[in-house]
C-alpha positions as CSV (number, residue, x, y, z in Angstrom):
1,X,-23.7,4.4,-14.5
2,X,-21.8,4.6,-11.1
3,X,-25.0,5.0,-8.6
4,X,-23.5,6.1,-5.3
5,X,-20.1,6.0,-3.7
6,X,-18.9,2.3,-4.0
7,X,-16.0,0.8,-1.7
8,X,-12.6,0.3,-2.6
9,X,-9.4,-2.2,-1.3
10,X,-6.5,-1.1,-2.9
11,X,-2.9,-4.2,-2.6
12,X,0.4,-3.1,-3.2
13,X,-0.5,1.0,-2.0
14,X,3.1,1.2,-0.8
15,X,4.2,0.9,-4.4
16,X,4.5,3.9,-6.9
17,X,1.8,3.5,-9.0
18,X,-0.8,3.2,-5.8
19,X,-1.1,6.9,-6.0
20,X,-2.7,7.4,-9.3
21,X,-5.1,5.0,-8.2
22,X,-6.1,6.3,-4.8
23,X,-6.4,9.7,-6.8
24,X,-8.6,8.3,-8.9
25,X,-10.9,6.8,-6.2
26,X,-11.1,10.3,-4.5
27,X,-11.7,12.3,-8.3
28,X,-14.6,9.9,-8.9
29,X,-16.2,10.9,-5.6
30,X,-15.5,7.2,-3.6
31,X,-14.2,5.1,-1.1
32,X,-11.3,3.8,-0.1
33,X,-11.7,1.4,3.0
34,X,-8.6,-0.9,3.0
35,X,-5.4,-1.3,2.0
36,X,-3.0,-3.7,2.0
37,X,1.2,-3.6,1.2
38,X,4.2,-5.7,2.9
39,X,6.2,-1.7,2.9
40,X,4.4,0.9,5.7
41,X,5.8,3.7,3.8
42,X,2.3,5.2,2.7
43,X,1.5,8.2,5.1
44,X,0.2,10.1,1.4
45,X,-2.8,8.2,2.3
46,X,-3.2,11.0,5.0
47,X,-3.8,13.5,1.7
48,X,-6.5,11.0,0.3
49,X,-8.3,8.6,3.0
50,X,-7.1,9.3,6.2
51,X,-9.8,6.7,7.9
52,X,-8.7,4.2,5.6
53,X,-7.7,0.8,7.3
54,X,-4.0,-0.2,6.5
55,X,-2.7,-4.1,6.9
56,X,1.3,-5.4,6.1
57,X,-0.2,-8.9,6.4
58,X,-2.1,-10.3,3.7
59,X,-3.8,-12.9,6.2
60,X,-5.2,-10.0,8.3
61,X,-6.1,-8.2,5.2
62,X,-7.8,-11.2,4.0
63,X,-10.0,-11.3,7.6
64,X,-11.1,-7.7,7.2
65,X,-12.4,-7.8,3.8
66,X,-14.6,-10.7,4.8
67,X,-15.8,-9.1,7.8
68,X,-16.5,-5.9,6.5
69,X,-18.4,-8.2,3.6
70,X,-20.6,-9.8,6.6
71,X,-21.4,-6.4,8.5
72,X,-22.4,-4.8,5.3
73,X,-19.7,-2.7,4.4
74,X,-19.5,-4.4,1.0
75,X,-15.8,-3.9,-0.9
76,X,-17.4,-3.3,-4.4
77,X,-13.7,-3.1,-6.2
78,X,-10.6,-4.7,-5.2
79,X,-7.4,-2.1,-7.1
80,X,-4.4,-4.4,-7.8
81,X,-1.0,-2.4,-7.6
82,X,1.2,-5.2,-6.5
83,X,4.0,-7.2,-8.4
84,X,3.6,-8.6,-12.0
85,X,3.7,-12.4,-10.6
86,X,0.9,-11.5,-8.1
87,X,-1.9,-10.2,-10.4
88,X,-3.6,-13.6,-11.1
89,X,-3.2,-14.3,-7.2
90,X,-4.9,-11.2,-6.6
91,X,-7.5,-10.4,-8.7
92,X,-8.8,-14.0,-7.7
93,X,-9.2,-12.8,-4.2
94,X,-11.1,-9.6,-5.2
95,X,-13.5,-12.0,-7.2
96,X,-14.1,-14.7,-4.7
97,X,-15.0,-11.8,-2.0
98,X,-17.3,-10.5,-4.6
99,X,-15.7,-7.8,-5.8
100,X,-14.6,-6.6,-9.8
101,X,-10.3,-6.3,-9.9
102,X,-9.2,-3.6,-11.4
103,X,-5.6,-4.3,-12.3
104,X,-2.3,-2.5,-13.5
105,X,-1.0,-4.0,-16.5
106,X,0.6,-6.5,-17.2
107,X,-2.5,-8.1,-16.2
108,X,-1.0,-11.2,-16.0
109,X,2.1,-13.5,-17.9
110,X,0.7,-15.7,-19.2
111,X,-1.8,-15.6,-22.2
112,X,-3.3,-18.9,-20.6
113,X,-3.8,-16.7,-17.3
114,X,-6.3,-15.1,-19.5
115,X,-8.7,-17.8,-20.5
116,X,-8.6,-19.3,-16.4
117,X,-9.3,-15.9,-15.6
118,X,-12.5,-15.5,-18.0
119,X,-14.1,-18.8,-16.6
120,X,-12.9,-17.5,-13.0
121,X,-15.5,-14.2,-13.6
122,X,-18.6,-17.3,-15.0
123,X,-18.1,-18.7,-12.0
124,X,-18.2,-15.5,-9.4
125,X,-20.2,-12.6,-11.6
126,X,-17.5,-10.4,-11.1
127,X,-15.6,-8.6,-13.6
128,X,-11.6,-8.0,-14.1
129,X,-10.7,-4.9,-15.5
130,X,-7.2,-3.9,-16.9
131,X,-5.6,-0.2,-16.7
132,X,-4.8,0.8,-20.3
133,X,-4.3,4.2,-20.0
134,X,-2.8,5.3,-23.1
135,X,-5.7,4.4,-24.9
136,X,-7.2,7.4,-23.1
137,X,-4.6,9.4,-24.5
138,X,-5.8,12.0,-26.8
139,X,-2.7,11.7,-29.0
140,X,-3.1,8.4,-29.2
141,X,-6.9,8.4,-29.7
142,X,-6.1,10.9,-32.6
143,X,-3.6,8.6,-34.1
144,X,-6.4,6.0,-33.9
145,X,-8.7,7.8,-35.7
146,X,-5.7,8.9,-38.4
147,X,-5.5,5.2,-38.9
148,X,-9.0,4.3,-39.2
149,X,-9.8,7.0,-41.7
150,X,-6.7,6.9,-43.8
151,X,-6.7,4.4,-46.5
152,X,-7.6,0.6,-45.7
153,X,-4.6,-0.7,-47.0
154,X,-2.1,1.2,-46.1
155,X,0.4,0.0,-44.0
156,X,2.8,2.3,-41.5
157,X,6.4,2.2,-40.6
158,X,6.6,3.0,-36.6
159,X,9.7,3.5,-35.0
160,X,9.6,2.8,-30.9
161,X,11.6,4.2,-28.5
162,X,11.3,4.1,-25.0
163,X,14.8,4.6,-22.2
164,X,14.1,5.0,-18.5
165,X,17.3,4.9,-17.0
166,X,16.9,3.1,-13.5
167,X,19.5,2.7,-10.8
168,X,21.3,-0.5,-9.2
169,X,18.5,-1.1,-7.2
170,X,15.9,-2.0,-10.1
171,X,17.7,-5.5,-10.8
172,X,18.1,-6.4,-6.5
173,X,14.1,-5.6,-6.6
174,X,11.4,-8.1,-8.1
175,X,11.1,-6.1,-11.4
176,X,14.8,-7.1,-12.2
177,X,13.7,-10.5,-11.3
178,X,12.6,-12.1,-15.1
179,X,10.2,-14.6,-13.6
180,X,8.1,-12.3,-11.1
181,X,8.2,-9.3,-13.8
182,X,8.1,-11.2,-16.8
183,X,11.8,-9.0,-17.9
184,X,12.5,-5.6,-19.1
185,X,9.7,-5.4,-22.1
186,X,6.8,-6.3,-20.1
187,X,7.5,-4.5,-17.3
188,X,8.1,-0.7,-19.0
189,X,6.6,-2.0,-22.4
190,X,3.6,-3.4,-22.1
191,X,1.6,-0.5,-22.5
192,X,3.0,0.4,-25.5
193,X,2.6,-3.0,-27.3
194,X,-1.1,-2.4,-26.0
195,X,-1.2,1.1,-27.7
196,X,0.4,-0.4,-31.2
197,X,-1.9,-3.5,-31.5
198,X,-4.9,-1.4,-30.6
199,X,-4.0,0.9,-33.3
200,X,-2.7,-1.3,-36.1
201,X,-4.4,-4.5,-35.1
202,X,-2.8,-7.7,-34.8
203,X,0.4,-9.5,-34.4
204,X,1.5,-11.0,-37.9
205,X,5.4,-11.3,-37.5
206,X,7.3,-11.0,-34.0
207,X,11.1,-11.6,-33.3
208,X,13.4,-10.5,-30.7
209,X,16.7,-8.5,-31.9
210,X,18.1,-8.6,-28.4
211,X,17.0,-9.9,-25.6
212,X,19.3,-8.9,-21.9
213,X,18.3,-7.6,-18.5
214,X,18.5,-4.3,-19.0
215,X,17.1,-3.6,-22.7
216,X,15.5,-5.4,-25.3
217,X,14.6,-5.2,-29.2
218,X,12.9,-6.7,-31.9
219,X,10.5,-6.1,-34.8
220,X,6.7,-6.5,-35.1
221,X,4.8,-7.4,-38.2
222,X,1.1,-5.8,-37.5
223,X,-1.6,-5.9,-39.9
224,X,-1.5,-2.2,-40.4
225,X,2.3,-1.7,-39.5
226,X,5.9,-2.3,-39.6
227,X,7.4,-1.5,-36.3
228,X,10.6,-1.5,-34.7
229,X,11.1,-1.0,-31.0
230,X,13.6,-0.5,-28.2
231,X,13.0,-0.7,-25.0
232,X,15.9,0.3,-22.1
233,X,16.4,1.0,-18.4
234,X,20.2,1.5,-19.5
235,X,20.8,5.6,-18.5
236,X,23.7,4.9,-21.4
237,X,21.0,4.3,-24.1
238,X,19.8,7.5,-24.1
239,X,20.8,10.2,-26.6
240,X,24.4,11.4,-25.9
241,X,22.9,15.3,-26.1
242,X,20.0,14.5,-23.8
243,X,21.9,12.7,-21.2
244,X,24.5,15.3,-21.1
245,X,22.1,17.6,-20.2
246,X,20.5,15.3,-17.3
247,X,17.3,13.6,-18.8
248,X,17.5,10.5,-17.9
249,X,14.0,9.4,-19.8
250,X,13.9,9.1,-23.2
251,X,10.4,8.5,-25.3
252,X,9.8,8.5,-28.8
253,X,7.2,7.0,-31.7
254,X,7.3,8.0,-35.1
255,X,5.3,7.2,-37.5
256,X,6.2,7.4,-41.4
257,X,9.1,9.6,-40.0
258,X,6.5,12.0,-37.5
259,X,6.9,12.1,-34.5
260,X,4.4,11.5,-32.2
261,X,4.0,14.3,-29.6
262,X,2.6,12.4,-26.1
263,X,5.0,13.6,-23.6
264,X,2.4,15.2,-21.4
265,X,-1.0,14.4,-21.2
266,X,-1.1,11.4,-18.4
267,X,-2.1,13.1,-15.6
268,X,-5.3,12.5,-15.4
269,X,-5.5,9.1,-17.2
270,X,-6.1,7.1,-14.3
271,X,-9.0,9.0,-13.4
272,X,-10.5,8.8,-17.0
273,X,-9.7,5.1,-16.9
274,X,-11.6,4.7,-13.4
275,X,-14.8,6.8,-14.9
276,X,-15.1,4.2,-17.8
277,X,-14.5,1.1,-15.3
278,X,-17.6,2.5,-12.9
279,X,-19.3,3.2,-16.2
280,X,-18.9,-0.3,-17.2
281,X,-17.1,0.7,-20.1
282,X,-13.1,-0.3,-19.1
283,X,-11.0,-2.7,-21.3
284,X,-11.6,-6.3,-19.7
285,X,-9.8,-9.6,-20.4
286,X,-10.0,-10.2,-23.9
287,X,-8.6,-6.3,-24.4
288,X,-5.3,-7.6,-23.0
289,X,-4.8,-10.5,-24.6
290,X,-2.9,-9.5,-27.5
291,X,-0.3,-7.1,-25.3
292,X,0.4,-10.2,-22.9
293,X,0.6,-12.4,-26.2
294,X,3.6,-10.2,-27.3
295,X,5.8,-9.7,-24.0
296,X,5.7,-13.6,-23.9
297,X,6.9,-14.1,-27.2
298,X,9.3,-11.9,-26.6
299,X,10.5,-13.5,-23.3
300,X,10.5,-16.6,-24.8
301,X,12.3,-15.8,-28.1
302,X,15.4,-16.4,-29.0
303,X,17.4,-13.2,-30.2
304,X,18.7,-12.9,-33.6
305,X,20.7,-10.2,-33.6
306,X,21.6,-7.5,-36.1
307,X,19.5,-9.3,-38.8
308,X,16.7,-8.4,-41.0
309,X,14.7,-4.5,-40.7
310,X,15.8,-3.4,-36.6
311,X,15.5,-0.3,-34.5
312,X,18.5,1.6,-35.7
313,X,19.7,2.2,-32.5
314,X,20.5,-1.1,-31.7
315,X,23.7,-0.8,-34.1
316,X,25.4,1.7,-31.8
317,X,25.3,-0.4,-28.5
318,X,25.4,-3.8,-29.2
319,X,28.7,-5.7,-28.2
């Protein structure tokens, strides 16, 4: 159990996801002495941790932590909110200043990352722990449970659809940047390739229907499912209906043909996910592993095309 307030460094708090982990360093009753991001667009920090040190240079950054270290101030956990390519980079530094990383996912992109990281927390006693919030989901957790108590052999059809339209900027910006994101399905589909391998277990068949910038498909073979996914940040891949009437996000699983219902619900996730970590209880390395696995493949994949069992969808906007 969490004994006391511990200290907290947060890189990348400029960035959007920051928030949800600053909120959950205030919810779970800590501290947040540091931060660190190249932007200086971060005055919500006023809301959170106004006495909270800021740096835009990862050199001075670096200084601080150490000398906060040496006058007793101890950073307990470094939070990693910075870009894809960074991760490894980073959560080394939290562990050689004696801290635990906890990281946004992807963790890292490469599977290899994985096992250099594991003798990495031999060698320092630290930990590295990975944000996976859905599997704090409650209709996600429920699904889980469907699964584990339904019959042991019985193997679901899963339909995956997730469309978040984003603007010009995305592909001028390091997420639209293949090798510091790791493309399109790592970046907004990792989590859910978490969430399906968690569920059904693991990866027997994988292949890559298309494969471009902005979108990406493909089929996965799982021990306890057939799934077909889509993935998109194309505003013209959503629904005609719902895009007429201004959504411009676009999220769906079904299962045997029923939908899924997790459209709400993530509020708080962080915060649960931050609870477990200073429990001891967060997902670590190996918990990743499989997720990573899969956005690699996929990156590294030759498309097929319109061939074999694909996401339906596909068939209306491929050229």
């Amino acid at each position: 159990m969490n004994k006391g307030p511990k200290n907290f460094a947060v890189i990348g708090i400029a960035g959007y996801i920051a928030v949800r982990h600053v909120r959950a360093i205030k919810e779970t009753n800590n501290n947040l002495v540091a931060a660190l991001d190249p932007f200086d667009s971060v005055g919500f920090m006023d809301s959170y941790f106004p006495e909270a040190d800021f740096f835009t240079e990862f050199e001075r950054f670096d200084r601080h932590i150490a000398k906060l270290n040496r006058q007793g101030t101890h950073v307990d956990y470094v939070s990693i909110c910075s870009p894809n390519y960074l991760h490894d980079s980073h959560i080394r530094f939290a562990m050689r200043n004696g801290a635990d990383a906890i990281c946004e996912k992807p963790l890292v992109l490469n599977p290899w990352n994985i096992d250099a990281l594991k003798d990495y927390e031999k060698e320092t006693g630290r930990k590295v722990w990975n944000i996976l919030q859905l599997r704090h989901h409650q209709a996600i957790i429920d699904l889980k449970e469907q699964v584990h108590n339904g019959p042991p052999d019985k193997v679901y059809d899963v339909d995956l659809s997730y469309i978040t339209s984003r603007g010009n900027w995305y592909h001028y910006s390091w997420k639209g940047k293949e090798e510091k994101s790791g493309g399109v399905a790592t970046n907004i589909g990792v989590h859910f390739f978490d969430m399906l391998t968690w569920i059904f277990g693991d990866v027997k068949e994988s292949k890559v229907n298309i494969l471009k910038g902005d979108k990406a498909a493909g089929y996965l073979e799982l021990e306890r499912a057939r799934v077909r996914w889509f993935l998109s940040i194309d505003n013209q891949d959503i629904p005609s209906g719902l895009r007429a009437s201004g959504k411009r996000t676009y999220r769906s699983i079904t299962v045997n043909g029923e939908e899924i219902e997790f459209s709400g619900g993530f509020t708080d996730l962080h915060t649960i996910s931050y609870k477990k970590i200073l429990e001891g209880e967060g997902y670590g390395l190996e918990a990743a592993r499989n997720s990573i696995g899969i956005v690699y493949h996929i990156r590294n994949t030759r498309p097929v095309g319109l061939t074999g069992d694909y996401h339906p969808i596909i068939k209306s906007i491929q050229t």
